[in-house]
C-alpha positions as CSV (number, residue, x, y, z in Angstrom):
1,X,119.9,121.7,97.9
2,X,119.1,118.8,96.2
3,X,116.5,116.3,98.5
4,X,116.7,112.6,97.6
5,X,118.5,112.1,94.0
6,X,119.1,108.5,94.7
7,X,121.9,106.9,92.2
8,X,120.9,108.4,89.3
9,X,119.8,112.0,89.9
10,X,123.2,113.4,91.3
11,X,123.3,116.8,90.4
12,X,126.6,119.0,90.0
13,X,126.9,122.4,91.5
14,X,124.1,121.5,94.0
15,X,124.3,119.9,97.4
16,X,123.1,116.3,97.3
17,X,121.4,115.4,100.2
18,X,120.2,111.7,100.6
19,X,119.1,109.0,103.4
20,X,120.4,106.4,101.5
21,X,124.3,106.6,101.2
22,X,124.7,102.8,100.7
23,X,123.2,103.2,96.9
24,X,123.0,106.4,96.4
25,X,124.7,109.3,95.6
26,X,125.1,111.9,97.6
27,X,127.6,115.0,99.4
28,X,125.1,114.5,102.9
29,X,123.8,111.5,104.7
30,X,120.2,113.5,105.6
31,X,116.8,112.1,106.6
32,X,114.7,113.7,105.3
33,X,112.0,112.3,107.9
34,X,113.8,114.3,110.0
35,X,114.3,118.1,110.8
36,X,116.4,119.6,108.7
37,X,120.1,120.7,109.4
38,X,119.6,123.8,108.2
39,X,119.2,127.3,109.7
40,X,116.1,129.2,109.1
41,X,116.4,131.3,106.4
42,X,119.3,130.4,105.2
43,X,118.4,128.5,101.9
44,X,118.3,129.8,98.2
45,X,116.5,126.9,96.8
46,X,115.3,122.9,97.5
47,X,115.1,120.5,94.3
48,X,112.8,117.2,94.6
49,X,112.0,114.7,92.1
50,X,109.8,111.6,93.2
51,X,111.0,112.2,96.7
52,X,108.0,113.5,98.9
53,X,105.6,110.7,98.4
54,X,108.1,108.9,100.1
55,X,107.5,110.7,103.0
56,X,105.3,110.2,106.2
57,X,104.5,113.4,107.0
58,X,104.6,116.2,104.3
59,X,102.8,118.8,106.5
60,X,105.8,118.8,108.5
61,X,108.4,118.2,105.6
62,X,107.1,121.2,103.6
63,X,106.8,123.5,107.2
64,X,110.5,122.7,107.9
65,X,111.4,123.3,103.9
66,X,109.8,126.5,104.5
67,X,111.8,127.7,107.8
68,X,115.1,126.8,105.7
69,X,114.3,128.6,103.1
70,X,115.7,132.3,102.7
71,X,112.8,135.1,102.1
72,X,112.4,134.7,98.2
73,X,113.6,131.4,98.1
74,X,111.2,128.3,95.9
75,X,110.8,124.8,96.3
76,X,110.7,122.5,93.5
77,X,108.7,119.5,93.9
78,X,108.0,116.7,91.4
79,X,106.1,113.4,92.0
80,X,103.9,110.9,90.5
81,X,101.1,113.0,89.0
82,X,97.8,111.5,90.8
83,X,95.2,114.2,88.6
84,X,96.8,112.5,85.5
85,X,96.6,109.1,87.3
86,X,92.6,109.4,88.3
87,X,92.1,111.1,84.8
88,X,93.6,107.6,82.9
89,X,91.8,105.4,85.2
90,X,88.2,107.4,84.9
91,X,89.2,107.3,80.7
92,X,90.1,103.5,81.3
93,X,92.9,104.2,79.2
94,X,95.5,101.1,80.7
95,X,98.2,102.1,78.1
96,X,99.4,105.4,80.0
97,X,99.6,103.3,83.0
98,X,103.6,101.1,82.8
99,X,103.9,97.9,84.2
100,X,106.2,99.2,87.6
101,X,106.7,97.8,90.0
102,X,104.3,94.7,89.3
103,X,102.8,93.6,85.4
104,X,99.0,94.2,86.4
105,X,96.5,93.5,83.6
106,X,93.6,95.9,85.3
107,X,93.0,99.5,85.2
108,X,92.7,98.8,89.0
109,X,95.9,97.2,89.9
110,X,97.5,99.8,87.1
111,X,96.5,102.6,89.2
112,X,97.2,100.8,92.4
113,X,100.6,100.2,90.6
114,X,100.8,104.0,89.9
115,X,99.8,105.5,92.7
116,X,101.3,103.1,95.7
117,X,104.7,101.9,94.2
118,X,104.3,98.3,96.3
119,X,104.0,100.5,99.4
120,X,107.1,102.8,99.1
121,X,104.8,105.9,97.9
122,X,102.9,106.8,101.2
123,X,100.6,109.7,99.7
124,X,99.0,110.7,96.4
125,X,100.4,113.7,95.1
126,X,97.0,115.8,93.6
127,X,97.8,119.7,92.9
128,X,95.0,120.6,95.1
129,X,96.5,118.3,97.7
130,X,100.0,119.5,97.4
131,X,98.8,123.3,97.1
132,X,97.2,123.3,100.2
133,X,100.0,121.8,102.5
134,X,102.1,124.2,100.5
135,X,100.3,127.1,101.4
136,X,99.4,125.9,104.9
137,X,102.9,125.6,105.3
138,X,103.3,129.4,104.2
139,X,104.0,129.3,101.1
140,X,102.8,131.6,98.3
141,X,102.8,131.6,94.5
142,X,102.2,127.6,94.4
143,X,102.6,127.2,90.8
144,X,102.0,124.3,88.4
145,X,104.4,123.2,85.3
146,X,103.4,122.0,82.0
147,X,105.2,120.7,80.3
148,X,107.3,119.1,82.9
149,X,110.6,120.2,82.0
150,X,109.3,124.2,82.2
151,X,110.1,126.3,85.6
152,X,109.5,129.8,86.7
153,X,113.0,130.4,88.0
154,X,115.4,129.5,85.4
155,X,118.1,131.0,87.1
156,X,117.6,128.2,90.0
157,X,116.2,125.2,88.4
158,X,118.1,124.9,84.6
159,X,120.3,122.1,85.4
160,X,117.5,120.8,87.3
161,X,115.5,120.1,83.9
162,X,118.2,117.9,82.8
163,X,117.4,115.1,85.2
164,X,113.7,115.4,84.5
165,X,112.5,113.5,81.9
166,X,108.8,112.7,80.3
167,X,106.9,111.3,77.1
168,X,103.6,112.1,77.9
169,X,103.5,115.5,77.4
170,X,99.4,115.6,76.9
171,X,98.8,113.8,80.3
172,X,102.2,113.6,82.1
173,X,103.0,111.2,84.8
174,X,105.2,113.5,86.9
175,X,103.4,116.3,88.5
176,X,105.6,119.5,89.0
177,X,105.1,122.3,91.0
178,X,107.1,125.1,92.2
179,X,106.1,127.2,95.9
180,X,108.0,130.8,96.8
181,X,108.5,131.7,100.6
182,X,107.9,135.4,100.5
């Protein structure tokens, strides 16, 4: 299952699921602020890329994840990457930072900029940050991925990589990670 691709992000073989089927793509109209309309234990794998900042309440997002998920099944998460972001704005290094959603001149409103998208992200996304609601949602085997485009499960996540793109392999902007339910 694919959470949130958006217009752009539509991925074949997978089920799209999206809250947005005005301008985006997908096979389900699902919120995902909302419970899941899923079984327990009746998932393979879930695929999101710059979804779960979005959200208002990843504890519960990533506990429901988790119920849907069969024994063995991963969840693959990508967001903005906040270590990367903090790291940049420490190193005062305003060239990794774009100009999205608003041109800001300051490493300040650059990371403001980064991290808060105009209001649309909700959260920053730190590994520590998402490893622990991972884990306190029962996950094991929270993983990070460098480069980007890398994954554990191969067999779930190839045409995955496709959509995921990045140029900043040294400090990426997309933080990836990838949690098993054993």
């Amino acid at each position: 299952m694919q959470l949130g691709p958006g217009r752009n992000n539509y991925l074949q073989g997978w089920i799209n699921l999206d809250a947005n089927m005005f301008t985006g793509r997908c096979d389900a109209w699902v919120d995902l602020r909302n419970r899941l309309p899923f079984t327990s234990n009746s998932i393979d794998a879930f695929y999101s890329h710059h979804v779960v900042e979005h959200l208002p309440d990843l504890h519960f997002h990533f506990k429901d994840v988790f119920r849907c998920l069969k024994p063995g099944g991963v969840y693959r998460i990508g967001g903005p990457n906040g270590d990367a972001a903090i790291h940049k704005f420490l190193e005062g290094d305003k060239d990794w930072f774009g100009d999205f959603p608003e041109k800001r001149k300051s490493i300040g409103g650059k990371l403001a900029n980064f991290i808060f998208c105009k209001q649309e992200h909700l959260t920053i996304l730190t590994y520590s940050f998402l490893e622990e609601l991972l884990t306190d949602a029962g996950f094991t085997e929270v993983k990070k991925h460098l480069p980007v485009r890398d994954t554990g499960y191969p067999e779930l996540f190839s045409s995955c990589l496709e959509v995921e793109s990045e140029n900043t392999f040294a400090c990426p902007h997309t933080l990836i990670l990838e949690a098993k339910k054993t």
